[in-house]
C-alpha positions as a LaTeX table, in Angstrom:
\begin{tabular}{lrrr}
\hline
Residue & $x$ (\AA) & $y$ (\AA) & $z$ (\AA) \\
\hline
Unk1 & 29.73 & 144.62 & 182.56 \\
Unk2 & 31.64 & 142.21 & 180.73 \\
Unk3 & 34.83 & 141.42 & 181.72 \\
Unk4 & 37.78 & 142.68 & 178.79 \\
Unk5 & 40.28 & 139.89 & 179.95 \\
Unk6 & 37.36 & 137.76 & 178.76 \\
Unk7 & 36.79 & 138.84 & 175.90 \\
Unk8 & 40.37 & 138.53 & 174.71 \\
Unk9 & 40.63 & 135.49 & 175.54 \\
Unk10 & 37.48 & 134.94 & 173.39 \\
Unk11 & 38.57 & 136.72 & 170.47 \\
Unk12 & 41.60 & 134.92 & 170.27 \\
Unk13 & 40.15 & 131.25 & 168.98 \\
Unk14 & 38.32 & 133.50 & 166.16 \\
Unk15 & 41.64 & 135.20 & 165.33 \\
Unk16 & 43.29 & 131.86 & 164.69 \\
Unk17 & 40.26 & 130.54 & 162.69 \\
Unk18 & 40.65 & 133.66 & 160.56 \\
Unk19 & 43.75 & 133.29 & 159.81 \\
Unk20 & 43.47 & 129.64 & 159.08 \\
Unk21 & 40.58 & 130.30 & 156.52 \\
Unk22 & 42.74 & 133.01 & 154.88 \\
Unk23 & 45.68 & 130.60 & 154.95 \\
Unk24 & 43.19 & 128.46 & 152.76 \\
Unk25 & 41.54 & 130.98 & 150.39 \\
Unk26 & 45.09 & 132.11 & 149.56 \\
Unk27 & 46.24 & 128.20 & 148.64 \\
Unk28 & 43.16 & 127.68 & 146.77 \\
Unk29 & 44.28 & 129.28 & 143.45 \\
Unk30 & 47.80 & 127.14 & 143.30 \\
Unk31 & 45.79 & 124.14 & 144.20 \\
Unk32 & 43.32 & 124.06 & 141.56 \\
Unk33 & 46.23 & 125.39 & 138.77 \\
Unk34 & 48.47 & 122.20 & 140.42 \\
Unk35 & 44.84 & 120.09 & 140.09 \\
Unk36 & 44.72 & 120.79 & 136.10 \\
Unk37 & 48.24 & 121.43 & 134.95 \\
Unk38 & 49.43 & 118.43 & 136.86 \\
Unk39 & 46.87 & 115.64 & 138.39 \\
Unk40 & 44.68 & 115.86 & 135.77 \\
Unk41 & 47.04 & 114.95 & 132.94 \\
Unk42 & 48.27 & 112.46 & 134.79 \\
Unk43 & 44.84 & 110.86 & 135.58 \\
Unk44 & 44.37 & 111.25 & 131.98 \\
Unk45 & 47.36 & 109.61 & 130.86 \\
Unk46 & 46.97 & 106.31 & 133.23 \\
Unk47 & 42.87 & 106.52 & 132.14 \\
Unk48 & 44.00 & 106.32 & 128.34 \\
Unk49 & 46.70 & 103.63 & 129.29 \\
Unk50 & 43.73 & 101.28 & 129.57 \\
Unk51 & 42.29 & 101.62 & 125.95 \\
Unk52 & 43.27 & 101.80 & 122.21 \\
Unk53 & 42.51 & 105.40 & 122.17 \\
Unk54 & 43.75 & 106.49 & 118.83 \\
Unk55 & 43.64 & 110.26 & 119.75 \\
Unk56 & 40.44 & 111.11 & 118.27 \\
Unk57 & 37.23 & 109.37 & 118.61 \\
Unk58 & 38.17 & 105.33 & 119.38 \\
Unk59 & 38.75 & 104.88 & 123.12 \\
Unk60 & 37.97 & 101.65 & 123.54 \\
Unk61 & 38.50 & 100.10 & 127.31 \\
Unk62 & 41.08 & 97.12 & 126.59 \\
Unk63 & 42.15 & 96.71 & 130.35 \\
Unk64 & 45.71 & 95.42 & 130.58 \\
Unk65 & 46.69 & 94.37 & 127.19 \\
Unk66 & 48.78 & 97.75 & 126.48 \\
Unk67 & 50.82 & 96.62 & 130.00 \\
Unk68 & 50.89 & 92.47 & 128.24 \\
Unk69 & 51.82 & 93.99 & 125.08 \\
Unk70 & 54.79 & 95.64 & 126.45 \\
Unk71 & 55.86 & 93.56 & 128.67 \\
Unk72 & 56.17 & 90.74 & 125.96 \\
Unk73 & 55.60 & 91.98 & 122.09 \\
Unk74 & 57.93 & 95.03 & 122.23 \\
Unk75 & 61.47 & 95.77 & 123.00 \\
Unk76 & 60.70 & 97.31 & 126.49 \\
Unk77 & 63.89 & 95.49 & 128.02 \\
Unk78 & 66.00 & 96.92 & 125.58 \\
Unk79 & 64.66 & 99.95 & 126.33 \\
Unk80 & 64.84 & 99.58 & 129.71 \\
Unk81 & 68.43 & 98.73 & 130.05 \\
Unk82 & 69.35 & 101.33 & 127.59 \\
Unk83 & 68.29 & 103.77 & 130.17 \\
Unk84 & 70.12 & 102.26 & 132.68 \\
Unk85 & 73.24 & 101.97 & 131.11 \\
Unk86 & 72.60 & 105.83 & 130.27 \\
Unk87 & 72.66 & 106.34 & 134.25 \\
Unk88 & 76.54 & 105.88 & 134.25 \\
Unk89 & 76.50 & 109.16 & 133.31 \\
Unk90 & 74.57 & 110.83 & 136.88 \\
Unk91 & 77.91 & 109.93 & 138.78 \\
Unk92 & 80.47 & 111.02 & 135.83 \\
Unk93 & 79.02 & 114.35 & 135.90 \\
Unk94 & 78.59 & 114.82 & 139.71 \\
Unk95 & 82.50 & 113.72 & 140.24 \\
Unk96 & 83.38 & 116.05 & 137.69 \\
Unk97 & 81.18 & 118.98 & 138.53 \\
Unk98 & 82.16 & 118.98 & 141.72 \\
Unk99 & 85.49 & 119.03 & 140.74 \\
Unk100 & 85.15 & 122.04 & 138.71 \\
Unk101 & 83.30 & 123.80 & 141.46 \\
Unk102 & 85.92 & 123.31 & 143.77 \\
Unk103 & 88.45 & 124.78 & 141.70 \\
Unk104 & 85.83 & 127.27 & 141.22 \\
Unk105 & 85.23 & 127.90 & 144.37 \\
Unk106 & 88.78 & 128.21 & 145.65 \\
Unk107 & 89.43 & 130.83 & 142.80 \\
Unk108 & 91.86 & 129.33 & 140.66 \\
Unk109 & 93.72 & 131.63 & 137.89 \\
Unk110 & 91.36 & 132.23 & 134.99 \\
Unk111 & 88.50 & 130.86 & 137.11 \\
Unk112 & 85.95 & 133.85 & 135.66 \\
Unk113 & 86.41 & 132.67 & 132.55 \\
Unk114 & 86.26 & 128.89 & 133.30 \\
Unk115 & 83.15 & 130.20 & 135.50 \\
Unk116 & 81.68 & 131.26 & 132.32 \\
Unk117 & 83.03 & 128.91 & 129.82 \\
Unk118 & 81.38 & 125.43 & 131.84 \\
Unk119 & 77.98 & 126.31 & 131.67 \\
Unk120 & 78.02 & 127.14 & 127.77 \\
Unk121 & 76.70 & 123.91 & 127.00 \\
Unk122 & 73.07 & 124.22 & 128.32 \\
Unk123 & 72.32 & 127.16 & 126.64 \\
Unk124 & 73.20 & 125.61 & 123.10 \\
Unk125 & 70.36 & 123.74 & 121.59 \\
Unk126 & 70.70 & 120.06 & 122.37 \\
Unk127 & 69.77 & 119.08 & 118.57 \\
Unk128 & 72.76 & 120.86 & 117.44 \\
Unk129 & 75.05 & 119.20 & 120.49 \\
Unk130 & 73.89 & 115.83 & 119.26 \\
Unk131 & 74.70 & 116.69 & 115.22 \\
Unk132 & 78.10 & 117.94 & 116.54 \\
Unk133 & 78.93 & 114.39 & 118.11 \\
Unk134 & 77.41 & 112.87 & 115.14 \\
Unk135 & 79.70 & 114.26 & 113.16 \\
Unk136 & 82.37 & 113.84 & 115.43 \\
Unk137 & 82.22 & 110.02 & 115.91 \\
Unk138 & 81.04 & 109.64 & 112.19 \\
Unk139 & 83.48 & 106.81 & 110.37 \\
Unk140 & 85.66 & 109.65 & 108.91 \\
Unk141 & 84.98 & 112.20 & 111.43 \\
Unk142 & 87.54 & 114.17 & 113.84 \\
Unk143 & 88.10 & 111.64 & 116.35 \\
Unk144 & 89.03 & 108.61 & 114.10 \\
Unk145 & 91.15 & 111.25 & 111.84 \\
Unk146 & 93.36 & 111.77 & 114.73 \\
Unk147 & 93.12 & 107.90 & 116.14 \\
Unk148 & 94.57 & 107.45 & 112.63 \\
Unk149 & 97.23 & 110.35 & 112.86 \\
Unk150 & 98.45 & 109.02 & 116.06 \\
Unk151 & 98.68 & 105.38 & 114.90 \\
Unk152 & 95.64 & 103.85 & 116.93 \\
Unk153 & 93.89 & 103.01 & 113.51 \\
Unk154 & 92.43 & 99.80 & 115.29 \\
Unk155 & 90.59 & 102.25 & 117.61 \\
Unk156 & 88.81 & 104.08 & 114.55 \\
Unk157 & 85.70 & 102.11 & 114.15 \\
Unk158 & 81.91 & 103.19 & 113.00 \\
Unk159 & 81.39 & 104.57 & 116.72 \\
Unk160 & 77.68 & 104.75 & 116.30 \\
Unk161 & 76.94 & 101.28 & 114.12 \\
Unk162 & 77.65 & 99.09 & 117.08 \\
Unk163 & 75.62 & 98.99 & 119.92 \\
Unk164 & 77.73 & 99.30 & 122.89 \\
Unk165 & 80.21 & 101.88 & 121.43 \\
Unk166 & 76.94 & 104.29 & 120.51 \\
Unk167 & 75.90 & 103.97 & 123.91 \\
Unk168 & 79.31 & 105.19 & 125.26 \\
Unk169 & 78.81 & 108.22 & 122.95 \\
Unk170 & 75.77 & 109.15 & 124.40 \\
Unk171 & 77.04 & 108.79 & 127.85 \\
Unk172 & 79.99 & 110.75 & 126.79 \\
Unk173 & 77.81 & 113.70 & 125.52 \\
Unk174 & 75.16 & 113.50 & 128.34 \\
Unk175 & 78.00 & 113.85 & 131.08 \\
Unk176 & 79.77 & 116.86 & 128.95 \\
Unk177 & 76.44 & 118.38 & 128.59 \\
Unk178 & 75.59 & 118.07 & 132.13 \\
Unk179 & 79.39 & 119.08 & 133.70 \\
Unk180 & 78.25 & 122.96 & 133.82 \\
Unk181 & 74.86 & 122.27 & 135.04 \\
Unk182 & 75.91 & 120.18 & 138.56 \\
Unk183 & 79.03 & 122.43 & 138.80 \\
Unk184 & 76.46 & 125.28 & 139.56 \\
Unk185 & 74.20 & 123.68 & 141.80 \\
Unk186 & 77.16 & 122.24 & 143.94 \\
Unk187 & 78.94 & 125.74 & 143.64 \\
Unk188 & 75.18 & 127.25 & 144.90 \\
Unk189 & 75.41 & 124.59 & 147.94 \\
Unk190 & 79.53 & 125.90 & 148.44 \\
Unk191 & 78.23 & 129.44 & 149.12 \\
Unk192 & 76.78 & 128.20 & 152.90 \\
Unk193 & 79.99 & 127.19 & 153.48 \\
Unk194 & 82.91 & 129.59 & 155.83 \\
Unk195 & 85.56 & 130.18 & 154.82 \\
Unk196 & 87.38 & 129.62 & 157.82 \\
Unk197 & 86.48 & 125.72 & 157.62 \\
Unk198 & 88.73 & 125.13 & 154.30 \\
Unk199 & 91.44 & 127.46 & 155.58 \\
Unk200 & 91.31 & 125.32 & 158.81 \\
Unk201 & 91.78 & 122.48 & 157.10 \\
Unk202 & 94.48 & 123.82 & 154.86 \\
Unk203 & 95.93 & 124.49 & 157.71 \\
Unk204 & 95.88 & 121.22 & 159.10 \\
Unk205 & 97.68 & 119.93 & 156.07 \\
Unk206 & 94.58 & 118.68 & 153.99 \\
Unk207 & 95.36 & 118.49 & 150.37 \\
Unk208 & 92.93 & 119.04 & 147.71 \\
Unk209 & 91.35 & 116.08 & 147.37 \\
Unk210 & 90.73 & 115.50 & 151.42 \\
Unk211 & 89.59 & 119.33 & 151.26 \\
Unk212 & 86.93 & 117.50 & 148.61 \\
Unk213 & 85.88 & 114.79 & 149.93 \\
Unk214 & 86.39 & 114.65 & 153.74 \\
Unk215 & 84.94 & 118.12 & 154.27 \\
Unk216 & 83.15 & 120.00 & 151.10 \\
Unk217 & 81.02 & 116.62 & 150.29 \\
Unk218 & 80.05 & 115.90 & 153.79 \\
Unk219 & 78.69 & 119.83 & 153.96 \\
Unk220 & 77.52 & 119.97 & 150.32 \\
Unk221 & 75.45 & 116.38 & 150.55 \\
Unk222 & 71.75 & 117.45 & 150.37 \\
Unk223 & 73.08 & 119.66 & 147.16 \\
Unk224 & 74.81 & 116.31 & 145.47 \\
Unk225 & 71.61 & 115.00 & 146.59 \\
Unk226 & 69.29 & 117.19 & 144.35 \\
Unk227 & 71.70 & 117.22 & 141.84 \\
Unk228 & 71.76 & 112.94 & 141.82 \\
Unk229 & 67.90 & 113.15 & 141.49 \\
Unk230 & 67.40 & 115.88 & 138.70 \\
Unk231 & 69.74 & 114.33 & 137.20 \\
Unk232 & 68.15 & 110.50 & 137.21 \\
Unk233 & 64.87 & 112.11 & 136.50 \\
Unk234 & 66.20 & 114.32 & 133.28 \\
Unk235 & 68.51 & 110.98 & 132.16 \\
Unk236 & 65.17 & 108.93 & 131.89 \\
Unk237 & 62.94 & 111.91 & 130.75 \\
Unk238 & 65.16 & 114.44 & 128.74 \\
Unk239 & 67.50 & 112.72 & 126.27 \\
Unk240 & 65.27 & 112.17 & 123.51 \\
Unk241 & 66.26 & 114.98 & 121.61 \\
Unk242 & 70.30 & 113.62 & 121.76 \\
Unk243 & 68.99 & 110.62 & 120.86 \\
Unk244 & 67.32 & 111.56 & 117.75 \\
Unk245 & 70.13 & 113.55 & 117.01 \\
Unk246 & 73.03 & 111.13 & 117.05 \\
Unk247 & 71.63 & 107.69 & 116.84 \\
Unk248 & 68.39 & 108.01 & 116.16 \\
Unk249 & 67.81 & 104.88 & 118.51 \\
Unk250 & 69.77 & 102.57 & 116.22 \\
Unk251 & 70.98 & 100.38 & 115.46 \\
Unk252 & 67.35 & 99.06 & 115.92 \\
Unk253 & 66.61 & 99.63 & 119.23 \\
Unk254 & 70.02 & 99.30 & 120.36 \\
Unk255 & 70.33 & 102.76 & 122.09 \\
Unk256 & 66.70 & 103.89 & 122.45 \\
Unk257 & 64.79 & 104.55 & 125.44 \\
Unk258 & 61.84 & 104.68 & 126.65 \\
Unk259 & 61.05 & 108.64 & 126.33 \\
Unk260 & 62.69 & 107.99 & 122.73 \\
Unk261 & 59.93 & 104.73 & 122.46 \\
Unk262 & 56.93 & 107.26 & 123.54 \\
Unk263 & 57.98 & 109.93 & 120.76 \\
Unk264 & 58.16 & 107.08 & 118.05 \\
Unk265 & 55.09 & 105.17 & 118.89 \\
Unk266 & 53.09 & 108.34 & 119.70 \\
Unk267 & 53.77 & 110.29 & 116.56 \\
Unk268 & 54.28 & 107.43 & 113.86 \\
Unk269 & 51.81 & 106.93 & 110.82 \\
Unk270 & 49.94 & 104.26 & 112.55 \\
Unk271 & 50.07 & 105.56 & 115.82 \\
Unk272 & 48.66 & 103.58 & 119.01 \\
Unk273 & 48.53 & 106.73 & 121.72 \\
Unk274 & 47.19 & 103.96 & 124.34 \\
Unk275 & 50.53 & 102.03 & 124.38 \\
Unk276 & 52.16 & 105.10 & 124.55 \\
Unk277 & 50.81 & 106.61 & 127.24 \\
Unk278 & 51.06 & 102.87 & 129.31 \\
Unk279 & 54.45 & 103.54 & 128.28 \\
Unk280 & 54.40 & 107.12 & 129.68 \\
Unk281 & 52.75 & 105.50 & 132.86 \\
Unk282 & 55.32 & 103.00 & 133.39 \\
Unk283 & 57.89 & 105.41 & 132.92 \\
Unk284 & 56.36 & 107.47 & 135.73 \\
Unk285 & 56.52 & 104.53 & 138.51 \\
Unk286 & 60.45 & 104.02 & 137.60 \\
Unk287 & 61.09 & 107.58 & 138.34 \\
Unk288 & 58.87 & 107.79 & 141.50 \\
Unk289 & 60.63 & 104.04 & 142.56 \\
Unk290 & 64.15 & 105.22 & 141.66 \\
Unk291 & 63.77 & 108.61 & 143.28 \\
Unk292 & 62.18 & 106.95 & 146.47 \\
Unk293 & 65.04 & 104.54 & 146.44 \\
Unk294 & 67.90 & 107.31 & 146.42 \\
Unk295 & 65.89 & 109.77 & 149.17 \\
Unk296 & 65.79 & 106.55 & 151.29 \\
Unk297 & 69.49 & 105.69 & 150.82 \\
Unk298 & 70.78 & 109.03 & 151.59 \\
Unk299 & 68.83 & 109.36 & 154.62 \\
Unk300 & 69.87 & 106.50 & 155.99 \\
Unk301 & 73.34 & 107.08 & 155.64 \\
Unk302 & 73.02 & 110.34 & 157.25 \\
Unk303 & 71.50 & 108.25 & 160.32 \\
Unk304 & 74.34 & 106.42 & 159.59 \\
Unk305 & 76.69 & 109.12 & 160.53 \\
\hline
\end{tabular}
């Protein structure tokens, strides 16, 4: 007669092993929608990179020369530092988010409706956000009509005919679009936080800003964190339609990017879809480097601590 202690000891490898393969039957679905919504296109896109594919039938393999040809026959640096320079908007909008979710947070007067009111720009269209600082920073627009009324008529210039004051429009209207949007996330991160570690520290005498930044930031940092990195990844991936709107990457390639580039060279009348997807490729490895880069940095200065 066989012994039962034995046999549950047996049955106890096949339980695991059951569980394992059901663990992998039920993974196999996302995998394979991850596999062709995601890999693939990518595989595609650094594939086409190496021809002249003109979207249709022409696919010829022309190695490197799309990577030659934008390295040194196109504006790439320009483009390149345009999106850097766009960048000084990711720390604008996390110092002033988390500003506003303080105040949020500690329930200043009116803060429902200030709640409300900050997040109103991400649900208007961005096309219509960038037409609305066209028009504002036009020659005669608002903000030179009242640089003239208050005698600054030195200061009213064509904001978005030079080079450097367009860019400082679009980093204007990236960080006031984006206010709302990190105020959120950082006031999601605030919610962990008890209560009883701000009134302690009230307590102790800790003004506002050393309630900020020597005890909310600390606590909140893996939030700022994901905040930093969405918003590096949307600064370099989701301003084209701003872009189009209030500059429309002049003056000549003064304040486009390279999303903008991919857009122009992609859907223009003699369109070269290999460059633009080498383009599309190249703009993938900045993201993965600069997003490596900032993971790294904060983790080591949490060691640090």
């Amino acid at each position: 007669m066989k012994n039962p202690q034995t046999m549950k000891v047996r049955s106890r490898p096949n339980f695991r092993r059951t569980k394992a393969v059901q663990g992998i039957l039920s993974i196999i679905p996302t995998v394979v929608i991850l596999i062709f919504i995601r890999f693939y296109p990518i595989a595609e896109a650094i594939y086409r990179s190496f021809t002249d594919w003109n979207g249709l039938y022409r696919n010829n393999w022309v190695g490197l020369q799309n990577y030659v040809n934008i390295f040194t026959n196109s504006p790439f640096w320009t483009l390149l530092r345009n999106s850097f320079v766009l960048l000084i908007s990711v720390p604008l909008q996390i110092f002033i988010g988390l500003l506003v979710a303080v105040l949020l947070y500690e329930e200043v007067s009116g803060w429902r409706f200030f709640r409300a009111i900050v997040y109103v720009p991400q649900i208007i269209s961005a096309v219509i956000i960038g037409y609305l600082f066209r028009i504002a920073f036009g020659l005669n627009g608002p903000v030179n009509q009242l640089l003239r009324n208050i005698g600054a008529h030195f200061m009213a210039i064509e904001w978005l005919g030079n080079s450097a004051s367009a860019l400082f429009v679009l980093v204007f209207c990236l960080t006031w679009f984006s206010i709302g949007w990190q105020a959120i996330v950082i006031l999601g991160g605030m919610a962990k936080l008890s209560p009883s570690v701000l009134e302690s520290a009230s307590l102790d005498g800790a003004n506002f800003w050393q309630r900020t930044f020597l005890v909310i930031v600390p606590m909140t940092a893996r939030t700022i964190e994901y905040g930093a990195i969405m918003s590096i990844v949307w600064t370099f991936t989701g301003t084209f339609a701003f872009i189009y709107s209030i500059t429309y990457g002049g003056p000549g390639y003064e304040t486009s990017t390279i999303d903008y580039m991919i857009y122009t060279k992609f859907y223009q009348a003699s369109a070269n879809y290999g460059f633009a997807t080498a383009l599309a490729v190249i703009l993938l490895v900045i993201i993965l480097v600069l997003t490596y880069g900032e993971m790294t940095f904060t983790n080591k200065v949490s060691e640090w601590e």
